[in-house]
Wavefront OBJ file of the C-alpha trace (Angstrom):
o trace
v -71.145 99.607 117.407
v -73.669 102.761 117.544
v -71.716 104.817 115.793
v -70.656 102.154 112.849
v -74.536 101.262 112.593
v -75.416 105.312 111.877
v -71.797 105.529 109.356
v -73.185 102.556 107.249
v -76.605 103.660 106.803
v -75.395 107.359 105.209
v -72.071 106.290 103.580
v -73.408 104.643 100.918
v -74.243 107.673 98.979
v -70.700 109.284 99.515
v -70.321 109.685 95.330
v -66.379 108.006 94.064
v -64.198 110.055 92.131
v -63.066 108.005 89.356
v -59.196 106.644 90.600
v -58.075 107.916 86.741
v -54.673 109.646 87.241
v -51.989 111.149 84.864
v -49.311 109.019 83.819
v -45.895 111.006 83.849
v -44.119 110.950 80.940
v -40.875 113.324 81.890
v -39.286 114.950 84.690
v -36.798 117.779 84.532
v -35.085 118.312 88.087
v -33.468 121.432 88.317
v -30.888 123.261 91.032
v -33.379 125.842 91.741
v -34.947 122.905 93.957
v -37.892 121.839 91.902
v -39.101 119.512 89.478
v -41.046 120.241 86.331
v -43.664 117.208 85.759
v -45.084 116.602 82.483
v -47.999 113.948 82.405
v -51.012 112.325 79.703
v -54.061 111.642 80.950
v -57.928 110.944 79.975
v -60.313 113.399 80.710
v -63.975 112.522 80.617
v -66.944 114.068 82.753
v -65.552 111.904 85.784
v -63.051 114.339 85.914
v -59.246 113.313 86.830
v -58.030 112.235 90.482
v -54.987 114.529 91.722
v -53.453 113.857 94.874
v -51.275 116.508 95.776
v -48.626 116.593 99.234
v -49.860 119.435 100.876
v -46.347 120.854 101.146
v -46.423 120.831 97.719
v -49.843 122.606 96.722
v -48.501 126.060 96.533
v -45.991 125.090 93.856
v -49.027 123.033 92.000
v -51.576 125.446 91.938
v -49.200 128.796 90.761
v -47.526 126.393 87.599
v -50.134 124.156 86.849
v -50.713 123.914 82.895
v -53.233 121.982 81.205
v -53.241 121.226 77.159
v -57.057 120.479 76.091
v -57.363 119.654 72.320
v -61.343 120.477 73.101
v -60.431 123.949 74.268
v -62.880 123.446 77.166
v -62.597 125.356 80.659
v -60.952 123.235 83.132
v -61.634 123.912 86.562
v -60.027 122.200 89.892
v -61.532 121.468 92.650
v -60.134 120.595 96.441
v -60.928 120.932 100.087
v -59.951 124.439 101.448
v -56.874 124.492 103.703
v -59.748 124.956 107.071
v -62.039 122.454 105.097
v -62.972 120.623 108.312
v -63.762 123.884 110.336
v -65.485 125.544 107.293
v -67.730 122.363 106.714
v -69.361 122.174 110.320
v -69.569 125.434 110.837
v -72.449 124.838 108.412
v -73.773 121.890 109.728
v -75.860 121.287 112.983
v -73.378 118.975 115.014
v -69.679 119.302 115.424
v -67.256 116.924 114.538
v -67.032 115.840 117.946
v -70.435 114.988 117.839
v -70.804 113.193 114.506
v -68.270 111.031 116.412
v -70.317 109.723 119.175
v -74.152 108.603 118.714
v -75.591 110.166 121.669
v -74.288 113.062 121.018
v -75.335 113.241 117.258
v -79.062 112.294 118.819
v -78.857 115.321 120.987
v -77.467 117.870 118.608
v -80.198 116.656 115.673
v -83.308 117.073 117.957
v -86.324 117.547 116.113
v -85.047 115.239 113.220
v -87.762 112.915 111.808
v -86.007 109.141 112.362
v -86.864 105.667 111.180
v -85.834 103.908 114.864
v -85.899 99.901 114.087
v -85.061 97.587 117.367
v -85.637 93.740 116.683
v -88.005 93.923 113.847
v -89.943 96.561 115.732
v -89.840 99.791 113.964
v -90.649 103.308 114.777
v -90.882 106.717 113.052
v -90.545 109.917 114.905
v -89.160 113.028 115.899
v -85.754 113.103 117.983
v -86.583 114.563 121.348
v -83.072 113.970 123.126
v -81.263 111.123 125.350
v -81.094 110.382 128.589
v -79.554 107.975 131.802
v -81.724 105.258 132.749
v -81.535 101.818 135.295
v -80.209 99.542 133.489
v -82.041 96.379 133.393
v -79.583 93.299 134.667
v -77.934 94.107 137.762
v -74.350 95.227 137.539
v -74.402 96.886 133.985
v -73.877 100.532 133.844
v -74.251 103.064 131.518
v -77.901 102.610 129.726
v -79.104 105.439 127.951
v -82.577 106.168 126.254
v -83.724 107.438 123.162
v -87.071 109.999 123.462
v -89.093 109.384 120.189
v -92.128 111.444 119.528
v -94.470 109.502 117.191
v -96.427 110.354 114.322
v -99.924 109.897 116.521
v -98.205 112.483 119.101
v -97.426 109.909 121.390
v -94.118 109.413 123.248
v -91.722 107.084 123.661
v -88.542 106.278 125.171
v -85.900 103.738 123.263
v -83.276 102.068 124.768
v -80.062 103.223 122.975
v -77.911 99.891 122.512
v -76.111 98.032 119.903
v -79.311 96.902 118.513
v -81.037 99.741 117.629
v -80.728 101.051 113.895
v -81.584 104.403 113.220
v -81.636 106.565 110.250
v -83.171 109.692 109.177
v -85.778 109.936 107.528
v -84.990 113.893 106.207
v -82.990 113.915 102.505
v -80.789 117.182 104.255
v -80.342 115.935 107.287
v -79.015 112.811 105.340
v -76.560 114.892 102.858
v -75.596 117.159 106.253
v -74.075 113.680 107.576
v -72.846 112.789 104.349
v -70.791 116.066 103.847
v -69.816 116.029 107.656
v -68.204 111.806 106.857
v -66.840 113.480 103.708
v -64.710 116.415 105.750
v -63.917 113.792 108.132
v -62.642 111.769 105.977
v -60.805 114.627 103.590
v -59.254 115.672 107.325
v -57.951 112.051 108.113
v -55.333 112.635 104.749
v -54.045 115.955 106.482
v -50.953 115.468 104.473
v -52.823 115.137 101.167
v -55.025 117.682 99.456
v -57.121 115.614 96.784
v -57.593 117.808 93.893
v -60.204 116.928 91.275
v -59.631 118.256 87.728
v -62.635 118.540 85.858
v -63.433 120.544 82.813
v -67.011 122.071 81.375
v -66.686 119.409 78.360
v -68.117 115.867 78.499
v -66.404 113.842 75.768
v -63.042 111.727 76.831
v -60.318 113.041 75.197
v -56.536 112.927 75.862
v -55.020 115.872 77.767
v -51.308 117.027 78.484
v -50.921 118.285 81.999
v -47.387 119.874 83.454
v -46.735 121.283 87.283
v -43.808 122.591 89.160
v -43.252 121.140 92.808
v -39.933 121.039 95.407
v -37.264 118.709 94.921
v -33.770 118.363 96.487
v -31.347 119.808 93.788
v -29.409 116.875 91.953
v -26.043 116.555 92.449
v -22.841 116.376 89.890
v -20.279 113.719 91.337
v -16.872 114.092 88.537
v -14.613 112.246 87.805
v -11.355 112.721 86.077
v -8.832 110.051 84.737
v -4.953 111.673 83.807
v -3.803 109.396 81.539
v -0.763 109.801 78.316
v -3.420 110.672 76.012
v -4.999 113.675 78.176
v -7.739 114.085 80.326
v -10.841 112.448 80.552
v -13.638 113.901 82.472
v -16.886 111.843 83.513
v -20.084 113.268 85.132
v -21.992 111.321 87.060
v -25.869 112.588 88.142
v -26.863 111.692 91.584
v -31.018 112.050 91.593
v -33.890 111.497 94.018
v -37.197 110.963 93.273
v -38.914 112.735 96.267
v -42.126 113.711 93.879
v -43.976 110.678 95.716
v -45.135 109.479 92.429
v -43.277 106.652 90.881
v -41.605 107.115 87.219
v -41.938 104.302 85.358
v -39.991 105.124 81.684
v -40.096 108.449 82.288
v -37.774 111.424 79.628
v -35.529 112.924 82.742
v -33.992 116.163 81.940
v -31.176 117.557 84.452
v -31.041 121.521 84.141
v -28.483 123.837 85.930
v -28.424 127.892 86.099
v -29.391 130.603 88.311
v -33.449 130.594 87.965
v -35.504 132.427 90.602
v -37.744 130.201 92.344
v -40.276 132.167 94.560
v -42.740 130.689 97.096
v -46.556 131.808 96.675
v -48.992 131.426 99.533
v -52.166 130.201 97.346
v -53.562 127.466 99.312
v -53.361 128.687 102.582
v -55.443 131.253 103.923
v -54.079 135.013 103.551
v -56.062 137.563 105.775
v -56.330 140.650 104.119
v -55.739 144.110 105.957
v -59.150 145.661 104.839
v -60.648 149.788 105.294
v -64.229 150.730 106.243
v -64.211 151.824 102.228
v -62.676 149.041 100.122
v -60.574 145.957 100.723
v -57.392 145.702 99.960
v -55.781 141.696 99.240
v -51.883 141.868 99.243
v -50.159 138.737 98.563
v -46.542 137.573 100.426
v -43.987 136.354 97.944
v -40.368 135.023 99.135
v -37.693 134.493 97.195
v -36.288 131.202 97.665
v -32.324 131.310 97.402
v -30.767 128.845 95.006
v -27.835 127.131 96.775
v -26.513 123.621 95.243
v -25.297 121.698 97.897
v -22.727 119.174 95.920
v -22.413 116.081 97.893
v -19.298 113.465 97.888
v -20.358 110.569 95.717
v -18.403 107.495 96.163
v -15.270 106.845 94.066
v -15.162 104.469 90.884
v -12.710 103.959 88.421
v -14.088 105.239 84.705
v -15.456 101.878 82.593
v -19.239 102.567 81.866
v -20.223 105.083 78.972
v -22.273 107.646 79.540
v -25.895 107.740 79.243
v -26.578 109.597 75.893
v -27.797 112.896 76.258
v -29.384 115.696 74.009
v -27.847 118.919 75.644
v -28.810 122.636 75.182
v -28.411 125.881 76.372
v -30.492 128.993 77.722
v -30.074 132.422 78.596
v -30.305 131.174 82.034
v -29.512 127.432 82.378
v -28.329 124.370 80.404
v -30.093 121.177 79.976
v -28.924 117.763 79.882
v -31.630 115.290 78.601
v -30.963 111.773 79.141
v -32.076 109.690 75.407
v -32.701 106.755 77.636
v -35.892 106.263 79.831
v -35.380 106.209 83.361
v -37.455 104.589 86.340
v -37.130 105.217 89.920
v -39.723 104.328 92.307
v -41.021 106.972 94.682
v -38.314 107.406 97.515
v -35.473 105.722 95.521
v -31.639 107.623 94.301
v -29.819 106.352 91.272
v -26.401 108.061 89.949
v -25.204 107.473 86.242
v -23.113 109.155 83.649
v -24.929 111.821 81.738
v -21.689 113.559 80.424
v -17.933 112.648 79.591
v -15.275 114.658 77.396
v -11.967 114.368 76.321
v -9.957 117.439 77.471
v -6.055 118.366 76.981
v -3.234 117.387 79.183
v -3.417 120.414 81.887
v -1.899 118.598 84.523
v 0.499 121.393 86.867
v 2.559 121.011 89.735
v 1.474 124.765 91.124
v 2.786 126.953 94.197
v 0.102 130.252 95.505
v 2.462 133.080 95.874
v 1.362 134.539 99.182
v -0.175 131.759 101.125
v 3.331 130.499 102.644
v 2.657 126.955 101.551
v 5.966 124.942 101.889
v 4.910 122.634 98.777
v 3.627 123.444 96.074
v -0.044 121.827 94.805
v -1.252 119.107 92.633
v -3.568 120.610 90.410
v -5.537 120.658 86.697
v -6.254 123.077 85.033
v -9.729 122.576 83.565
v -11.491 123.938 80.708
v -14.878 123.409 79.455
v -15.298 122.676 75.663
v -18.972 122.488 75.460
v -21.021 125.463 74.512
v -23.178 124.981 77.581
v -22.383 125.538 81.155
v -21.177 122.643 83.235
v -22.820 122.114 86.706
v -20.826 122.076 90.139
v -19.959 119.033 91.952
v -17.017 117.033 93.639
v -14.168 115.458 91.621
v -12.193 112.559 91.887
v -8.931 112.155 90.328
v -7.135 108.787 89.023
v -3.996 108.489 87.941
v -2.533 106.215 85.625
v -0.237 103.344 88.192
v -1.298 105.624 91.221
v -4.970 104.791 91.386
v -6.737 107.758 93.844
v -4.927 111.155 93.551
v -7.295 113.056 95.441
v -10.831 115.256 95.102
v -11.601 118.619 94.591
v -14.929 121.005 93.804
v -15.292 121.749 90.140
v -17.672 125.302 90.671
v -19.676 126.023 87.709
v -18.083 126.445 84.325
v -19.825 128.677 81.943
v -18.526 128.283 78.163
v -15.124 128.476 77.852
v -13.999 128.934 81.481
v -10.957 127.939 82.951
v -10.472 126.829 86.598
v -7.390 125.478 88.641
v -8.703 123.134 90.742
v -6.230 121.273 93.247
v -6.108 118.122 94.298
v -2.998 116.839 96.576
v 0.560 118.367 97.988
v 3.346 117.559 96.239
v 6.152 116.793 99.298
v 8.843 115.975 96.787
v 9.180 119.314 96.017
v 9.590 122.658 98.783
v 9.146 126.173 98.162
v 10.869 129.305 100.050
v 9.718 132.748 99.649
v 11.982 136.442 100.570
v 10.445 139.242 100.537
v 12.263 142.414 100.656
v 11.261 145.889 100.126
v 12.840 149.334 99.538
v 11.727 152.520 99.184
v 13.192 156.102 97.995
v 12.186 159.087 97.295
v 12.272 159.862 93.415
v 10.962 163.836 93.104
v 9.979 166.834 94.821
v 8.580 169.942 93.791
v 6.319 173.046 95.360
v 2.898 174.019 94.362
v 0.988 176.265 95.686
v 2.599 175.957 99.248
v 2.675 171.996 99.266
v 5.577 170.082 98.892
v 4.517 167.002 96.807
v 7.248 164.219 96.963
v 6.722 161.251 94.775
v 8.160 157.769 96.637
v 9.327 154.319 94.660
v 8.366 151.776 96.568
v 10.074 148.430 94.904
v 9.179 144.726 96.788
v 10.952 141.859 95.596
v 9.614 138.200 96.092
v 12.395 135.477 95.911
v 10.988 132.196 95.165
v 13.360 129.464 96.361
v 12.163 126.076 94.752
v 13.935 123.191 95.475
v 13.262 119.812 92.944
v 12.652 116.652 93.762
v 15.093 113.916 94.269
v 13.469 111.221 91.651
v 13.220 113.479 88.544
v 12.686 117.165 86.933
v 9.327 119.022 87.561
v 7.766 121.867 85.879
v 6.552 123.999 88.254
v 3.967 127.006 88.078
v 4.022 130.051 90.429
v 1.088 131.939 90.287
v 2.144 135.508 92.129
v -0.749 137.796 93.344
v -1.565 141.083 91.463
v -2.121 143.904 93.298
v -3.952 146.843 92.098
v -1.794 149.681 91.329
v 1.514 147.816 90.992
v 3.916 147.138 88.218
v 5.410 143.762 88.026
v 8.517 142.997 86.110
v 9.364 139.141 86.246
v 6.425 136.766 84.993
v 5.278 135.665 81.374
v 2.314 136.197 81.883
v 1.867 139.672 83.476
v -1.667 141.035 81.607
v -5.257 140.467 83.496
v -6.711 139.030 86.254
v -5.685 138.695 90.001
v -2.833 136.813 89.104
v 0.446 136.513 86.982
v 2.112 133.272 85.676
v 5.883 131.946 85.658
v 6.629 128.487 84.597
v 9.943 127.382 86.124
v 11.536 123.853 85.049
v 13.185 122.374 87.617
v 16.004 119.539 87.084
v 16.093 116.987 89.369
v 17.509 117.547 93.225
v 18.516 121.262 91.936
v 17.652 124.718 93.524
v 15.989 127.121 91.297
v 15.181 131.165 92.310
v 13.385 133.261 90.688
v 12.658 136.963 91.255
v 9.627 138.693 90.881
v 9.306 142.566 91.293
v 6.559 145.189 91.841
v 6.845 148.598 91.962
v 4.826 151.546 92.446
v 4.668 155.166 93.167
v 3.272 157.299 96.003
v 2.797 160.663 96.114
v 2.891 162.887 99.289
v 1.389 166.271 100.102
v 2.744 168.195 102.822
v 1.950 172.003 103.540
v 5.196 173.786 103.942
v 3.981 176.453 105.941
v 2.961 174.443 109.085
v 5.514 172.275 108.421
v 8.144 171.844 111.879
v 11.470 172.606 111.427
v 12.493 168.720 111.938
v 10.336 167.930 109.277
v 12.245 170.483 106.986
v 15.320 169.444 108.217
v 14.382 165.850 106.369
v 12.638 166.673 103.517
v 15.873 168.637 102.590
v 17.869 166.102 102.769
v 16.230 163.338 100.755
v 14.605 164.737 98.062
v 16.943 164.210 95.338
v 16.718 167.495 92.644
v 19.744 169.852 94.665
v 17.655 173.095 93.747
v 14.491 171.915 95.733
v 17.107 170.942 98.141
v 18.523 174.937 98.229
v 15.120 175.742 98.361
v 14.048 173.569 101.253
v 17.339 174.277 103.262
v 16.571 178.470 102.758
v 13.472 177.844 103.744
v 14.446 175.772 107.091
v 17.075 178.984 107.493
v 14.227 181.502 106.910
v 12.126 179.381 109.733
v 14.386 179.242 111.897
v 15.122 183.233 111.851
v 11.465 183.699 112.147
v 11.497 181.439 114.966
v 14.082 183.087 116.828
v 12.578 186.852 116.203
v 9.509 185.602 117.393
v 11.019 184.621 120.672
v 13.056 187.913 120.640
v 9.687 189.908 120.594
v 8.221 187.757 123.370
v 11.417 188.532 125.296
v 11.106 192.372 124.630
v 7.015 192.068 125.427
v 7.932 190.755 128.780
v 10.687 193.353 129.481
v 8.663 195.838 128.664
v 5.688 194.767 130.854
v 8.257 194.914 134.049
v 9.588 197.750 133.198
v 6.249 199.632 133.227
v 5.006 198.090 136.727
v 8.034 199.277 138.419
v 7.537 202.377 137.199
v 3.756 202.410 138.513
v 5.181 201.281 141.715
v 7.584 203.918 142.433
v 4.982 206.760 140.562
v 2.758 205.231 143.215
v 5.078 205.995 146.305
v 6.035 209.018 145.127
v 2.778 210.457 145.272
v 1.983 209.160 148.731
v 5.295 210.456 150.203
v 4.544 213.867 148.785
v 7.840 215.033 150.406
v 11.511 216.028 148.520
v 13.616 214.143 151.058
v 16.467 212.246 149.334
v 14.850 209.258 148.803
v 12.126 210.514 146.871
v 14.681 212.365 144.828
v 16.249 208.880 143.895
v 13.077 207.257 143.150
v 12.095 210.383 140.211
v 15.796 209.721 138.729
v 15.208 206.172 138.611
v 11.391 206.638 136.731
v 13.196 208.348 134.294
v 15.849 205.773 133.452
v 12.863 203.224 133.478
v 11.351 205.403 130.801
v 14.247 205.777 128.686
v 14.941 201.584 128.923
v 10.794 201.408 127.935
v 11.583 203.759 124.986
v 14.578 201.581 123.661
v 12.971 198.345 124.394
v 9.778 199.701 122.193
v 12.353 200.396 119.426
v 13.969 197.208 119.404
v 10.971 195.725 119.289
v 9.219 197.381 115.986
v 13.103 196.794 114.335
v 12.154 192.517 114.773
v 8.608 193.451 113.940
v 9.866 195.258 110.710
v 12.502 192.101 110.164
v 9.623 189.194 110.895
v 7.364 191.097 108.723
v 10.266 191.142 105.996
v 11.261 187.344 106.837
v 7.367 186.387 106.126
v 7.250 187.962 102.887
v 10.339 186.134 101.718
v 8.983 182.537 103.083
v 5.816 183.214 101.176
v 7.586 184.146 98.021
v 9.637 181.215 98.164
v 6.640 178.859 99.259
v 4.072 180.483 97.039
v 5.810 181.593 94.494
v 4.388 184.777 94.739
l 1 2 3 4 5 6 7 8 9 10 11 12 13 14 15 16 17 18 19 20 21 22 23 24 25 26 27 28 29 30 31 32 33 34 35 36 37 38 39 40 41 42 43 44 45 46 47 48 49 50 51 52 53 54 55 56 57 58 59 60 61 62 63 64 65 66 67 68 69 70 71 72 73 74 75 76 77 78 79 80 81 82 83 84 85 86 87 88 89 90 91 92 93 94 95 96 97 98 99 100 101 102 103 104 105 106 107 108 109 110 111 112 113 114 115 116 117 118 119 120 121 122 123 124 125 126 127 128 129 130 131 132 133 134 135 136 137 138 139 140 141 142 143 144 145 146 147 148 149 150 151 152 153 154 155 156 157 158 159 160 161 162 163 164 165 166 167 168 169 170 171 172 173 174 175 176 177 178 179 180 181 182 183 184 185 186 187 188 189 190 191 192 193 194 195 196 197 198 199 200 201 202 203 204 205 206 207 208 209 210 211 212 213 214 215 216 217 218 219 220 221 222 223 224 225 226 227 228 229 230 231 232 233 234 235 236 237 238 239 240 241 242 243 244 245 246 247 248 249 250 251 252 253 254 255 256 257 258 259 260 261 262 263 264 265 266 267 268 269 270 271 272 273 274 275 276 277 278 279 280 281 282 283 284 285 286 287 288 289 290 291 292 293 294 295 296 297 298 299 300 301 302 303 304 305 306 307 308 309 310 311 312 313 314 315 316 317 318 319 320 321 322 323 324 325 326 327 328 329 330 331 332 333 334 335 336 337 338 339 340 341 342 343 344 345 346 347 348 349 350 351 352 353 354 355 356 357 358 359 360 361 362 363 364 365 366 367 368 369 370 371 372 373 374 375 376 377 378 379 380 381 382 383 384 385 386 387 388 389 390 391 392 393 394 395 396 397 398 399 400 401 402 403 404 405 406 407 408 409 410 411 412 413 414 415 416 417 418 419 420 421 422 423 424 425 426 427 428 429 430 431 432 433 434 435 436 437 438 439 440 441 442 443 444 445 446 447 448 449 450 451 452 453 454 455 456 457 458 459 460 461 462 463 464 465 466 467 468 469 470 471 472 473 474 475 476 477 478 479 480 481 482 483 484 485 486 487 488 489 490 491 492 493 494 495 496 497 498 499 500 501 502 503 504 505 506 507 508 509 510 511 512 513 514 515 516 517 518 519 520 521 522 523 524 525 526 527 528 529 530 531 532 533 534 535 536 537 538 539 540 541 542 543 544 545 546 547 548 549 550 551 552 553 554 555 556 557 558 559 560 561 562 563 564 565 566 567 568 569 570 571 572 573 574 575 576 577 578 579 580 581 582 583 584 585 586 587 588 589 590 591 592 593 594 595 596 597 598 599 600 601 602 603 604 605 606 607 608 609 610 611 612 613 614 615 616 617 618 619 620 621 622 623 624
C-alpha cells in the first residue's frame, strides 16, 4: 500500500507511445536461417511502436530499411542493452529503493514533499525515517516520517497506509518517472521496444523491411512412378517463429548458399583503447548454413500445387507462392509449392565395390527447371504397390542428375570375382637404373542372377579409378563411375566382365643392386638382349664379388705372415747367439719374406682384374 500510493501519484505523466505498428505484407524464409520481413505502416510525429525479441535485435538493427516518400531522417530509438543500470546510476535512489517507501524517503532526503494524512496536510523537507512504539499493543513495525516545515519547525509523521505523499520538486518528480519507466522497460527483459520516429511531422505511408532468425524451411518430396513417367511433388514445411502473426501475407521460399553473419550491435562491445587514441573493433561470426531436411509424413499425390512465380539468382532460387498465406505466430503449415512431370528413370542398380548381395531400387532424377531445386526427403509410390520407400534428394542445380535409392531388390542377387594379374611388359637401362614397366590387369566378374517372376534390366555402375583403363562398359568417359546395362531374362544367370588395366613403372639402381635381385630381374624382363645384359652383369658381379673376397683373403695372409716374422726377428735379436736354433729361425724369416713377396703379387694381379671388372660393369651399366 505505501509503495502503490507513491507509483500512482508520479505515473500519470509516464507519456504513451502510440500502439501504431507495421502491418506485414510478405515474408521470404530462407535456408540461411532467416526471414526477410517486408511491412506498411503510418508514420506521423507519434512515431511507430516496434517491439523487437531481444534475440533478434542484432539481425534488426544491421538490415533494417525504411522507404519514406517525404525523404525525412528517421531515427530509432530503444533502451540500451544495461538500460536499467545506466538509468539509476543517474538518479538518487537505486532500484531497490524506488521499490520500498522507506527506503525511497531515506535516499531523497532534503526533497521538498506535500505529506497529506486524513485531510491534514503538510509541506516540508524530507529529513529521514525512523522506528517508533507503536501505538496499540501487539503491533510491530511503526515507522516515522521527519518533516521539516516551511516555518522551520519539525515534525515527525507516522508512515502508514494512510499517508499520501508526493513531491513537490518537478526533477525529483521526472527522476521517479524515468526510474518507473526503466523499471518497467526491465520487466520485458525479453523485449527491446524500439520507437521509430522520423524528423518530419506529416502522416504519410512508409515501407519498412528487416532481416531476423528463423528455422530453415524444409522440402518434404514426393514422387509417384506411374506408366506415364514420373511425377515429382514438393511439399514446403514452414514455421512462423517471427512472433508476429501473418495475416495474408506474399511468402517467398528461397534456397542457395548465402552468408549469413552475426553482428554484435545491441550489446555492449568494450573497446581495447591506448593512452593516444581509441581504437573500436567489431566481432563478426560467420554463421554456417546447414539445412536440416526433416521426414514429413507420407501422402499419396491428389492436391495441386500452390501456384508459384519462381526465379533464379547468382546465389539462390526463389519460389513465391501467388496465393496469400496466414499462419499465426507459433503455428507450421506444409503445402505444395512445386510439382513436375519428369521421364521414366526408374533402375534396378547394383554399386560395384560395396559387396551388396542385391542390387538397389533407385531413380534417376533430373531437374528440368532452370532454377535449383532445394534438398529434402522423398517418398516414393508405386502404382499397385503403394509405399516403395524414401530417400534424400540433395540439392539439384540446373540440369543435374542424381541416383537416389530407395529399397533392395531381393528378387534379384549379385556375385562379384575379382582377379588380378600382373607381368612385366619392358625393361631397359638409363643412366645406371633399370626401369621395368609392369601390366597390372584386374578383372571384376559380375555374377547376376534374375528373378524368378520376370526379366529385369539391371545397371552396374563400376568404380573409376584414377589412372586405369577400363575395357567392358558403355559408358566408360567421365566421372567416378562407368555404366553397363545388362538385361536379364527371367530365373537366368548373366556375367559380365569388366577390366582395368594400368602400367607401373619401376626404378631400380643397378649398381647397388644384390645379386638375388639380378638373378630375377634377368629372368622376367621379357626383351632377351636386356636379359644378356642383365645375366653378364650378374656374371660380372659375381666375379667382382669373389675377387673382392680373394683380396681380403690375401690382406689377412699377409698380415700373419708379417707378425711371425716380427716374432722370430724379435727372438733373434734377444738370443744374440749362432746356436742351431737361431740358424733355423733366420732360414725360416726368409721363406716368410719370399711367401709376403708372392702374396703382395697376387694381390695387385686381383687388384689389376677388379679394377678391370669395374670398368666393364660401368660400361655396361652406364653406357659409358
Amino acid at each position: 500500500m505505501r509503495l502503490i500510493s507513491v507509483f500512482l501519484m508520479v505515473s500519470t505523466a509516464l507519456p504513451a507511445l502510440a500502439d501504431t505498428r507495421p502491418e506485414i505484407r510478405s515474408v521470404t524464409l530462407s535456408t540461411a536461417g532467416l526471414a526477410m520481413i517486408e511491412a506498411d505502416a503510418t508514420l506521423d510525429e507519434t512515431g511507430l511502436s516496434l517491439p523487437v525479441r531481444r534475440a533478434d535485435i542484432d539481425d534488426f538493427l544491421k538490415s533494417l530499411r525504411v522507404a519514406d516518400p517525404s525523404g525525412a531522417v528517421p531515427m530509432l530509438r530503444m533502451r540500451g542493452p544495461d538500460g536499467l543500470r545506466d538509468t539509476f546510476d543517474a538518479l538518487p535512489f537505486s532500484a531497490d529503493q524506488l521499490g520500498d517507501l522507506r527506503a525511497l524517503m531515506d535516499a531523497m532526503i532534503g526533497a521538498p514533499v506535500v505529506a497529506a494524512r486524513r485531510g491534514a496536510v503538510q509541506e516540508g523537507s524530507l529529513m529521514g525515517t525512523r522506528d517508533v512504539p507503536c501505538a496499540q499493543e501487539g503491533q510491530r513495525g511503526c515507522v516515522a516520517l521527519a518533516l521539516r516545515g516551511h516555518d522551520g519547525q519539525l515534525r515527525q509523521i507516522l508512515l502508514d497506509d494512510a499517508l499520501e505523499i508526493t513531491f513537490a520538486d518537478d526533477a525529483d518528480s521526472a527522476a521517479i518517472e524515468r526510474g518507473l519507466a526503466a523499471l518497467r522497460g526491465a520487466a520485458r527483459g525479453q523485449i527491446v521496444d524500439v520507437s521509430l520516429t522520423s524528423s518530419a511531422s506529416e502522416p504519410r505511408e512508409i515501407a519498412l523491411g528487416w532481416l531476423q532468425p528463423a528455422p530453415v524451411w524444409k522440402t518434404a518430396w514426393r514422387a509417384e512412378d506411374g506408366p506415364d513417367g514420373l511425377r515429382l511433388s514438393g511439399w514446403a514445411v514452414i514455421e512462423n517463429t517471427t512472433g508476429q502473426d501473418w495475416t495474408e501475407v506474399t511468402l517467398t521460399l528461397a534456397t542457395g548458399a548465402v552468408q549469413a553473419l552475426e553482428a554484435q550491435l545491441y550489446g555492449q562491445v568494450a573497446a581495447p583503447r591506448s593512452t593516444v587514441a581509441p581504437e573500436m573493433v567489431f566481432s563478426l561470426s560467420a554463421d554456417p548454413i546447414r539445412p536440416s531436411p526433416s521426414r514429413a509424413d507420407a501422402m499419396v499425390m491428389e492436391a495441386a500445387p500452390a501456384r508459384v512465380a519462381m526465379d533464379d539468382g547468382e546465389s539462390f532460387s526463389r519460389f513465391k507462392l501467388e496465393t496469400p498465406v496466414s499462419l499465426a505466430a507459433g503455428e507450421m503449415i506444409s503445402l505444395p509449392f512445386l510439382s513436375e512431370a519428369l521421364d521414366d528413370a526408374r533402375l534396378t542398380l547394383h554399386r560395384g565395390g560395396t559387396g551388396a548381395r542385391h542390387p538397389m531400387i533407385a531413380i534417376e532424377f533430373e531437374n528440368p527447371l532452370p532454377l535449383r531445386l532445394p534438398a529434402g526427403i522423398v517418398t516414393l509410390y508405386e502404382a499397385g504397390r503403394g509405399h516403395a520407400g524414401d530417400a534424400m534428394i540433395p540439392e539439384l542445380s540446373p540440369g543435374a542428375r542424381e541416383i537416389i535409392e530407395f529399397a533392395r531388390d531381393t528378387a534379384v542377387e549379385v556375385h562379384e570375382e575379382l582377379d588380378e594379374r600382373r607381368r612385366i611388359q619392358s625393361g631397359r637401362l638409363v643412366d645406371g637404373v633399370l626401369i621395368a614397366e609392369e601390366r597390372i590387369e584386374q578383372r571384376t566378374s559380375y555374377h547376376v542372377t534374375g528373378a524368378p517372376e520376370g526379366d529385369r534390366s539391371v545397371t552396374l555402375l563400376h568404380p573409376r579409378r584414377a589412372g586405369w583403363e577400363i575395357a567392358g562398359a558403355q559408358d566408360a568417359s567421365g566421372g567416378d563411375e562407368v555404366k553397363v546395362t545388362l538385361e536379364l531374362p527371367a530365373g537366368e544367370r548373366v556375367t559380365h566382365e569388366i577390366t582395368e588395366t594400368r602400367v607401373t613403372a619401376q626404378r631400380i639402381a643397378v649398381l647397388t643392386m644384390a645379386p638375388e635381385d639380378l638373378a630375377y630381374w634377368s629372368d622376367v624382363v621379357p626383351d632377351a638382349e636386356m636379359q644378356a645384359v642383365l645375366g653378364q652383369i650378374q656374371t660380372l658381379r659375381a666375379d667382382e664379388a669373389q675377387l673382392r673376397r680373394d683380396i681380403a683373403r690375401l690382406d689377412a695372409e699377409i698380415d700373419s705372415l708379417i707378425e711371425d716374422q716380427t716374432r722370430l726377428v724379435t727372438l733373434i735379436v734377444q738370443l744374440d747367439d749362432d746356436s742351431p736354433a737361431t740358424r733355423e729361425r733366420r732360414t725360416r724369416v726368409e721363406e716368410i719374406d719370399r711367401a709376403i713377396t708372392t702374396a703382395r703379387s697376387e694381390r695387385r694381379a686381383a687388384e689389376t682384374r677388379l679394377d678391370a671388372l669395374s670398368d666393364e660393369l660401368r660400361r655396361l651399366i652406364l653406357g659409358g
